[in-house]
N, C-alpha and C positions, 0 to 999 in steps of 0.2 A: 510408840503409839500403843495405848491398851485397848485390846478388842476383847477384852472378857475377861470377867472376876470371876469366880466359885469357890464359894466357898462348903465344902462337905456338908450336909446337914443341915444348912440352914434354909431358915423359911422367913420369908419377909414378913415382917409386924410380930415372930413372936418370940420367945426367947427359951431356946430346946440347947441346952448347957449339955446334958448328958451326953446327947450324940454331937455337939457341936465341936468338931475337930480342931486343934490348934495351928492349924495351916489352911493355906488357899492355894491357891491354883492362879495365876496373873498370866493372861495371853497377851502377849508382846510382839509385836513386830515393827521394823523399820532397820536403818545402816543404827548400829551398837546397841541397840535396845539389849540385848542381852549380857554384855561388860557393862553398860549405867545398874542393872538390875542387880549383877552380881556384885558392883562396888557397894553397894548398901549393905551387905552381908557384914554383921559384926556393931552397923548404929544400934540404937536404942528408938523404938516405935515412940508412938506418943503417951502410951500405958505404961512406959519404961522396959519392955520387954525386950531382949536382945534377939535384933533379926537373923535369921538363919536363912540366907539365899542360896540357892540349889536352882542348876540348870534342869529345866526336867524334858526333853524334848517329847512331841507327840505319841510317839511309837516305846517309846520306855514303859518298860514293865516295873521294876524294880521296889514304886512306892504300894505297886497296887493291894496289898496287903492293910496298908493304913486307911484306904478308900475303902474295901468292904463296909462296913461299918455300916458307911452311908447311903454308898451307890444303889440297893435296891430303889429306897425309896426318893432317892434323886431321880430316876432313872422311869418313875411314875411320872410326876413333874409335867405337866406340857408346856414349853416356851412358846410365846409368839413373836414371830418375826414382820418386819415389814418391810417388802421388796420394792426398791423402785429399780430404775436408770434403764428398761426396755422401753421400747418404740410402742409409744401410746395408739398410733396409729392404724397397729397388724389388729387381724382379727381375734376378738377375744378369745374363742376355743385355740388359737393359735397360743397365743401369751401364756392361758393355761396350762397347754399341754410342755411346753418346753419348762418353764417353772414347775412341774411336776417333776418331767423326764428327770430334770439337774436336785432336786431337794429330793425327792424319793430315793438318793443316791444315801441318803443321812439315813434315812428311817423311815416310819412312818408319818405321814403330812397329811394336811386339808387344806388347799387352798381357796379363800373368798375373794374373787375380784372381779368387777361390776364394770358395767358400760355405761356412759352418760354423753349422748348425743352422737354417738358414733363414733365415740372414743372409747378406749380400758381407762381403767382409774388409773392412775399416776401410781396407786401403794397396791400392793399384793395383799390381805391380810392372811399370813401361813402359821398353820400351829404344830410344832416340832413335839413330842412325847420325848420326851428323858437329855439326859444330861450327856448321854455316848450320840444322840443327835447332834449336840448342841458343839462337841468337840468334833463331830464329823465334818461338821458345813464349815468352824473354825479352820481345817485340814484342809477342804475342799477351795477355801475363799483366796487362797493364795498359791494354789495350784493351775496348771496350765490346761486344767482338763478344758476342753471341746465345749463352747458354749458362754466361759467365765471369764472375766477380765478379770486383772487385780485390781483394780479401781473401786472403793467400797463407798457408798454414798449412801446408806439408807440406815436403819433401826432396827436392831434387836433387844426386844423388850422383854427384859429376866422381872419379873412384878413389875416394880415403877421403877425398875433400873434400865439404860439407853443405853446401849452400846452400838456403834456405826455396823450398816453392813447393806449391801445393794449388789445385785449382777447385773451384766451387761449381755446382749443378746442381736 
C-alpha cells in the first residue's frame, strides 16, 4: 500500500528542473511491500530510465545529504490533512483537544472542525507546515502510541494529491 510520494523539490503545476531531485521518497507499507519494491530495482521506468530501488527506512540518516538541497523549502510547504474515524458524538472542545494533543506530536498544526446540530463534522480540516511533519504523522500512523489505531481511513492532501490517512480515538 503507498501512503505517500515526495518527491524533493517539487511544487505542484510548475516545473523547478534545477532543484528538482532525481529520486523520491515512496512510503510503503503492508506483509512485502518492501521485497515487491525492491524487485523493481534494475526495470526500466516509463522514460526509459533504469530504477534504482534502495530500502531507506524512517530513522536512516545516510541519504540526508542529497535532501539538503531541498528540505528548507519543503519544509515551508503546509500540508493539509483530513481526519476522520472519531466518535462524532463526544464533545467538540473534546475532539479537538485530543486531535491536537496526537498531531502537535508532528509539529506544528491548526485544526478547523465544526458542529452541525449537535454533532462534530465527520472531517478534521488539519494543516501540517513542512515535509519532517508530514514524515512525522507517517512514523506516528503505524505506531502503537496511546490514542492511534492502525486502521487508516481518511485523506491527506499534498496540492491535489490524496493519500489515505484517519485516527481512531
Amino acid at each position: 500500500e503507498v501512503m505517500h510520494v515526495y518527491i524533493p523539490g517539487y511544487v505542484e503545476g510548475t516545473y523547478r528542473r534545477r532543484n528538482l531531485s532525481s529520486f523520491a521518497l515512496i512510503y510503503l507499507r503492508g506483509e512485502g511491500a518492501e521485497e515487491k519494491a525492491l524487485s523493481l530495482s534494475g526495470s526500466c521506468s516509463s522514460g526509459g530510465d533504469k530504477l534504482v530501488v534502495e530500502s531507506y527506512p524512517f530513522h536512516a540518516k545516510h541519504l540526508d545529504h542529497k535532501f539538503a538541497p531541498t528540505r528548507d523549502a519543503d519544509n515551508k510547504r503546509p500540508h493539509v490533512i483530513f481526519v476522520n474515524g472519531y466518535d462524532t458524538r463526544l464533545p467538540l472542545e473534546h475532539v479537538k483537544s485530543i486531535l491536537f494533543e496526537q498531531l502537535s506530536k508532528c509539529g506544528r498544526v491548526q485544526i478547523s472542525l465544526y458542529e452541525d446540530e449537535g454533532f462534530v463534522s465527520s472531517e478534521a480540516y488539519v494543516t501540517l507546515v513542512g515535509i519532517d511533519a508530514i514524515e512525522k504523522l507517517l512514523q506516528l500512523s503505524g505506531s502503537n502510541e496511546e490514542g492511534w489505531e492502525k486502521r487508516w481511513s481518511g485523506r491527506l492532501q499534498y496540492a491535489t494529491r490524496l493519500v489515505s490517512l484517519s485516527i481512531c480515538f
